[in-house]
Backbone bond lengths (Angstrom), bond angles and torsions (degrees), N, CA, C in turn:
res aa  C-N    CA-C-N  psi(-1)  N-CA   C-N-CA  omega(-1)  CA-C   N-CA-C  phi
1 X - - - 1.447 - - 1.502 110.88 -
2 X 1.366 110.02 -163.79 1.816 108.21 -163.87 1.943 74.76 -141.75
3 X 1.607 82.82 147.25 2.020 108.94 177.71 1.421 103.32 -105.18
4 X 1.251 143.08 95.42 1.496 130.00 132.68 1.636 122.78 -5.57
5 X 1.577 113.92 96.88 1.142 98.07 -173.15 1.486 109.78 -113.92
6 X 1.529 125.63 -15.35 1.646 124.46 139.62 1.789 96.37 -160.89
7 X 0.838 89.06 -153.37 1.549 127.07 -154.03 1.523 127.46 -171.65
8 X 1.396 113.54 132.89 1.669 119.85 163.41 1.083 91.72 -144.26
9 X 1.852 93.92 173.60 1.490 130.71 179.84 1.797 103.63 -56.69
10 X 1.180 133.95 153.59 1.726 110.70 137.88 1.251 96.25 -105.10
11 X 1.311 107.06 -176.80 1.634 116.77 165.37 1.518 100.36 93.35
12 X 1.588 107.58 -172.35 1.145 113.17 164.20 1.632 110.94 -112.40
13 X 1.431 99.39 119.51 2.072 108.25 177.65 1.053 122.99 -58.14
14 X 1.133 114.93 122.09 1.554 117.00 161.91 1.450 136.22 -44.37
15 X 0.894 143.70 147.31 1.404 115.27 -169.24 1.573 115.27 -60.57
16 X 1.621 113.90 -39.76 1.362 117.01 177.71 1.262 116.85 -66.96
17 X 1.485 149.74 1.27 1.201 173.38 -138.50 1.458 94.80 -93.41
18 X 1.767 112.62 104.31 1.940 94.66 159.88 1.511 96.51 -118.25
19 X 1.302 120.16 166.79 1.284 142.39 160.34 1.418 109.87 -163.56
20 X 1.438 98.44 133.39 1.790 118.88 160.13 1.270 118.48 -162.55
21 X 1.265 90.50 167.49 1.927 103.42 -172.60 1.253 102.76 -111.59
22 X 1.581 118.01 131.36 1.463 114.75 156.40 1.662 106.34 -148.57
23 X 1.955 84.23 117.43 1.474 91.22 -177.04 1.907 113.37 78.11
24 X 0.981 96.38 -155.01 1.667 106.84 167.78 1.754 131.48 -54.37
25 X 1.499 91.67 -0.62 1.740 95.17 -152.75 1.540 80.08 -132.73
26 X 1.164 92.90 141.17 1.635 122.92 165.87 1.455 120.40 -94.75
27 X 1.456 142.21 137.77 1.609 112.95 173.40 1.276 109.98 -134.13
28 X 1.568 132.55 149.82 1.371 108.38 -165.42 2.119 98.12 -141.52
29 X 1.035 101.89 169.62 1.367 102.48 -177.27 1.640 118.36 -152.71
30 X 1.364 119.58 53.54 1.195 121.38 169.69 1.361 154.37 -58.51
31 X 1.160 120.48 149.68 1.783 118.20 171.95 1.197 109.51 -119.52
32 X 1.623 120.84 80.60 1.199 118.84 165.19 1.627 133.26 -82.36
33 X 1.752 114.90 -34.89 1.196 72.07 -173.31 1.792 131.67 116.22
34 X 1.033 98.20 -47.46 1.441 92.41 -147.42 1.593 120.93 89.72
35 X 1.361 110.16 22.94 1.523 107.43 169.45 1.681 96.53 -128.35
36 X 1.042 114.33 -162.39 1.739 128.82 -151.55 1.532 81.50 -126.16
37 X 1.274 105.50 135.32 1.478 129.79 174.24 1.579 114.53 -140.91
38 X 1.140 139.45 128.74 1.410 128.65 176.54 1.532 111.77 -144.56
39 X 1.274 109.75 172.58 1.423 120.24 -174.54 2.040 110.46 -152.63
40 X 1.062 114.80 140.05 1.601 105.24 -178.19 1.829 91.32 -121.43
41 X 1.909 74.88 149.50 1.540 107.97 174.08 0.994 118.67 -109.89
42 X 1.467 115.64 120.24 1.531 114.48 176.05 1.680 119.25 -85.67
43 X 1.871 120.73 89.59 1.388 83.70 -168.62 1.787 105.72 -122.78
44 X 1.213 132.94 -163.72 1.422 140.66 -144.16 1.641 105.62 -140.24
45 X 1.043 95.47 110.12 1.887 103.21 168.12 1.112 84.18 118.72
46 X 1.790 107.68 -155.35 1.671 128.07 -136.64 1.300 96.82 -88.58
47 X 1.644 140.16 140.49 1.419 137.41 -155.41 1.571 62.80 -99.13
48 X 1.178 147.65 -51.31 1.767 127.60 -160.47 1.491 123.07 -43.82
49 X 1.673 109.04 -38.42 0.754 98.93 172.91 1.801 135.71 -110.27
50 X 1.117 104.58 47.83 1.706 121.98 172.76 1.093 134.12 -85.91
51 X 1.254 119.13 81.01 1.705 120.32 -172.91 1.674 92.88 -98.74
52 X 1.189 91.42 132.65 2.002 121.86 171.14 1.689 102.24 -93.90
53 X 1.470 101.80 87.78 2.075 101.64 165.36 1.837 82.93 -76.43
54 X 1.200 94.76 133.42 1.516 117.03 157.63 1.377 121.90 -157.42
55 X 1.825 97.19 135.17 1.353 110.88 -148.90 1.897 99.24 -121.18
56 X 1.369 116.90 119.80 1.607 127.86 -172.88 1.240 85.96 -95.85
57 X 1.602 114.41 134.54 1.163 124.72 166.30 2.025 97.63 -98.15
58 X 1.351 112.52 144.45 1.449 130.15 -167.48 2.313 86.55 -60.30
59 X 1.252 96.43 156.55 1.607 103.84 -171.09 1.957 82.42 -170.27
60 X 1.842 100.87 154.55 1.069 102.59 175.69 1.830 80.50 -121.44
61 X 1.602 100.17 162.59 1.728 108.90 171.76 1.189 117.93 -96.59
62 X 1.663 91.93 143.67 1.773 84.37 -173.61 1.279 111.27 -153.44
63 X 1.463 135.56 147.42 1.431 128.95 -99.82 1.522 115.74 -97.33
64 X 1.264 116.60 130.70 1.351 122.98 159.28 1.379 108.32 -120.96
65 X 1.106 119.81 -17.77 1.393 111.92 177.76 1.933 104.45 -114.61
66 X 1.332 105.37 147.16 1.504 97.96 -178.27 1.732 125.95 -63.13
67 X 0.846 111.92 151.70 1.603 98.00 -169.69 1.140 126.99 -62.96
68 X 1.320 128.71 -44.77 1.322 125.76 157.20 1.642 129.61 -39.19
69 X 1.355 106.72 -31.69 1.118 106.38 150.84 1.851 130.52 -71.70
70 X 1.646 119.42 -49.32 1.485 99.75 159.66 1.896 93.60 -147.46
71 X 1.068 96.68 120.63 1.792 115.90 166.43 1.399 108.36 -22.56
72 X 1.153 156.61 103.95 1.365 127.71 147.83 1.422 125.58 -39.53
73 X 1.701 109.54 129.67 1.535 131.18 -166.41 1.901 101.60 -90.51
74 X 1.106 106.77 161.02 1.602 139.68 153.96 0.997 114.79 -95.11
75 X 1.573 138.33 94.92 1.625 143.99 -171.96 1.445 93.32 -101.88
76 X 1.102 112.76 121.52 1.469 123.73 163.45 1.426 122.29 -72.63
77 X 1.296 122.61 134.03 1.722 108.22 173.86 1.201 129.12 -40.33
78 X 1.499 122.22 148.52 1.860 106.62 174.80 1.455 81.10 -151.81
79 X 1.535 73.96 163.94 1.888 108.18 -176.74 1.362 95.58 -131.14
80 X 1.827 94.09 126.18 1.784 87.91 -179.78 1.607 105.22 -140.03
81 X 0.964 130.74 -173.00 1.464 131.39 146.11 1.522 129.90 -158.15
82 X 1.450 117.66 136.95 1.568 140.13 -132.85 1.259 71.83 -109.10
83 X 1.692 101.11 147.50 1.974 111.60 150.52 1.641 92.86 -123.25
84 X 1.421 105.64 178.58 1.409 114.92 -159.46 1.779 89.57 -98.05
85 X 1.295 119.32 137.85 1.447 102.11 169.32 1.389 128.61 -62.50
86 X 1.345 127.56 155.19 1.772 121.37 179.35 1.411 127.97 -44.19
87 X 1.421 113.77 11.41 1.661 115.45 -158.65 1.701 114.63 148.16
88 X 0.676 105.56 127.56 1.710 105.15 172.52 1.722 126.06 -36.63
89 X 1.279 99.29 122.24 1.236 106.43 165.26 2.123 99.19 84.00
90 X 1.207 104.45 10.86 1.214 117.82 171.31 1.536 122.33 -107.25
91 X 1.727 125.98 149.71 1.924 102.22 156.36 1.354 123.87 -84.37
92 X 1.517 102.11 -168.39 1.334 92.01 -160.13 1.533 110.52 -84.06
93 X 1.025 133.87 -27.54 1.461 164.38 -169.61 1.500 117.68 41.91
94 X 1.517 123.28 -86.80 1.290 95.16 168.30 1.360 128.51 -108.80
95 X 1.430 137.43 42.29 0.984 135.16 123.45 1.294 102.72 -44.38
96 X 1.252 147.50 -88.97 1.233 150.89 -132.11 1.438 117.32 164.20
97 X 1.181 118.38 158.52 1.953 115.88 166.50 1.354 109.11 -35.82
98 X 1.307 123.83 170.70 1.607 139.40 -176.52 1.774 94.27 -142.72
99 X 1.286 110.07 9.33 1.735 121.63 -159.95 1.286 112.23 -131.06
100 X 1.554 139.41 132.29 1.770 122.57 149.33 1.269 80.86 -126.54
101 X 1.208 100.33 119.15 1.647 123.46 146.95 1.286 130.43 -44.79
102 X 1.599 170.62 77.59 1.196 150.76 173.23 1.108 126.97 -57.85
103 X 1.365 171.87 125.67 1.629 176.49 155.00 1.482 101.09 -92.79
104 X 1.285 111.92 93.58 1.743 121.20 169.02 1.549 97.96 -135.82
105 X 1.348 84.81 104.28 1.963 96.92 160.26 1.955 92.84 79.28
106 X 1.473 90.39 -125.24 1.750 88.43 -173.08 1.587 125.54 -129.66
107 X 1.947 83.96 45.31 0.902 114.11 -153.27 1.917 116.83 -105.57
108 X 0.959 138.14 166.76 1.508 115.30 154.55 1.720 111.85 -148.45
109 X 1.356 115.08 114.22 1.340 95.19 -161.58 2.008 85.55 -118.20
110 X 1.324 104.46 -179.54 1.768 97.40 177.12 1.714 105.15 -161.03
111 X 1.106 110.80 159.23 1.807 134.00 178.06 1.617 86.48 -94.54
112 X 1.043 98.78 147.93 2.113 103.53 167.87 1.715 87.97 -169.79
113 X 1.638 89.44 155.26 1.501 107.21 -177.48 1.248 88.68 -147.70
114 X 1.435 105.78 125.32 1.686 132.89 175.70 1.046 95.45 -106.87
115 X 1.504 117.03 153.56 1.484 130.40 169.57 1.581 108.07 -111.53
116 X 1.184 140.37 120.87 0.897 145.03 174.35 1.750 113.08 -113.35
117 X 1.336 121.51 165.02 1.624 117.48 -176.95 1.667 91.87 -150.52
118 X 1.257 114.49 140.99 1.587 140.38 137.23 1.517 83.66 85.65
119 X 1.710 125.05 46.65 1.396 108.26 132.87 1.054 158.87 25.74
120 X 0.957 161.76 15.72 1.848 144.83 -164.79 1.334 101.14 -81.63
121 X 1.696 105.40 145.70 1.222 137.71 150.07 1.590 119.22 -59.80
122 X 1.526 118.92 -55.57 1.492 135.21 164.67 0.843 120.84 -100.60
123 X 1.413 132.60 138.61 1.091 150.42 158.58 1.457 115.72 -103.44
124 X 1.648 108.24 137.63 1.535 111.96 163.87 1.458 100.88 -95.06
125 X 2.156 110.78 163.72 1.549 101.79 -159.80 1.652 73.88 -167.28
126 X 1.363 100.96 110.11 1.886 111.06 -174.62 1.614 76.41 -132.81
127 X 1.527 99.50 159.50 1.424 125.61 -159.82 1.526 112.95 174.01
128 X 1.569 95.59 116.30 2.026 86.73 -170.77 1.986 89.67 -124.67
129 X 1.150 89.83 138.67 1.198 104.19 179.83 1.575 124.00 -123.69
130 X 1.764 104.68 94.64 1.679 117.21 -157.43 1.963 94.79 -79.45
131 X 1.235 128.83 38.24 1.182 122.96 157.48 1.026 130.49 -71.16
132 X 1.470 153.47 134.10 1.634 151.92 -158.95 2.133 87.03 -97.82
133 X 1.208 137.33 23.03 0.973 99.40 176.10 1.617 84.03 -137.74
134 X 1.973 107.61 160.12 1.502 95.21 160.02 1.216 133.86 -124.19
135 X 1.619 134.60 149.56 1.011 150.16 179.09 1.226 149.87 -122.77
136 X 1.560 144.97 -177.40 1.751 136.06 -171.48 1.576 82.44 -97.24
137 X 1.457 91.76 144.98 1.563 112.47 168.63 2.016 107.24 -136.03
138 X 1.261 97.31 155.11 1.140 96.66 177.65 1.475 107.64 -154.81
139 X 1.291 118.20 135.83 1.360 114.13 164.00 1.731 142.97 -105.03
140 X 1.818 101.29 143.41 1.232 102.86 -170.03 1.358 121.71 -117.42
141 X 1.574 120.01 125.03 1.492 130.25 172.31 1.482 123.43 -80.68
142 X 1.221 116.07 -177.95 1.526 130.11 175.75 1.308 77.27 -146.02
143 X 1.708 101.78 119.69 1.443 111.24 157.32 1.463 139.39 -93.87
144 X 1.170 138.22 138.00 1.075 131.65 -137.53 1.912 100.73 -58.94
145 X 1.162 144.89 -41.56 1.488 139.71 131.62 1.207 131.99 -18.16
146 X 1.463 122.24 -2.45 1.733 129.27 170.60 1.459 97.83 115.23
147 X 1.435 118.45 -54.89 1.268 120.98 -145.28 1.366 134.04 -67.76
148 X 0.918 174.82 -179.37 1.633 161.64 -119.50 1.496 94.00 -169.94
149 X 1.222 119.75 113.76 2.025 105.75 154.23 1.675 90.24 -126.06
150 X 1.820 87.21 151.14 1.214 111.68 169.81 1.518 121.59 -106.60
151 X 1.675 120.76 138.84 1.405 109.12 172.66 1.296 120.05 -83.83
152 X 1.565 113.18 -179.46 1.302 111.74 -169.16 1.036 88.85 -67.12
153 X 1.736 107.10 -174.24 1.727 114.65 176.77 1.754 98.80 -89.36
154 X 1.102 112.16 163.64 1.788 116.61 158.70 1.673 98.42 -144.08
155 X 1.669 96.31 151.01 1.474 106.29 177.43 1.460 106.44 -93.55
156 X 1.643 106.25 148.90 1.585 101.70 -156.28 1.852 76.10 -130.53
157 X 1.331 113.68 160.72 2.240 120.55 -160.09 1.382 134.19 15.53
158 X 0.766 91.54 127.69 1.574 121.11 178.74 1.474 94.22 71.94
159 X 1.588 89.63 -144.90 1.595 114.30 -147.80 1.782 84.04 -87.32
160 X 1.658 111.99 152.06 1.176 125.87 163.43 1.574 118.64 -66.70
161 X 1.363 125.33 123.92 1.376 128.50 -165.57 2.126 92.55 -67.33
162 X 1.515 84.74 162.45 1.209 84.93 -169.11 2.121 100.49 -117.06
């Protein structure tokens, strides 16, 4: 089998945002929404053998977005369980889903467990640019949660145009 050896949030938390680890069990408490929320597990032994029991306790939605834009749903409890996919950047296949789907109303929301390997927090990011002219540059990520941030701009030779 595989040991849970911690866990954090990624992203930036909401204030209502819980997560902790105790022992074998992970616990989480979100406000998604309809937006993307995630958290990584750090765990130990054979990625083959990692099944995720995870258990949704029933919650009704309630509003951050205006209603006309999406109804608040009635999510019923579910009992599910995740396998780790065969390798990064792969699904899980037959182990099992890496997915639970939800279908409430006209809606589709889902649990997913990606496997990812060799992490970093920091990154180094060198870049030489043999162009004779100068300009704003800015840089852009994919964060390990899907999401894209951009940096500010900075001016890169000579003097800043005026």
């Amino acid at each position: 089998g595989a040991k849970l050896v911690s866990g954090r949030l990624t992203g930036t938390p909401l204030p209502a945002d819980r997560f902790g680890v105790d022992g074998n069990v992970a616990s989480f408490d979100f406000t998604t929404r309809g937006s993307r929320r995630s958290f990584a597990l750090v765990l130990e032994g054979d990625p083959a053998a990692v099944r995720l029991d995870t258990e949704i306790a029933s919650a009704v939605e309630y509003g951050t977005a205006p209603t006309q834009v999406r109804t608040p749903q009635q999510f019923a409890a579910a009992e599910f369980t995740l396998a780790l996919p065969a390798a990064p950047g792969t699904s899980a296949g037959a182990r099992g889903g890496n997915e639970h789907v939800f279908h409430e109303g006209d809606y589709r929301d889902s649990v997913r467990v990606d496997y990812l390997e060799g992490l970093r927090d920091d990154v180094t990011f060198r870049f030489t640019d043999f162009g004779q002219d100068e300009d704003w540059y800015y840089l852009r990520v994919e964060q390990i949660d899907g999401h894209l941030a951009w940096s500010s701009p900075w001016w890169v030779g000579g003097e800043k145009p005026r």
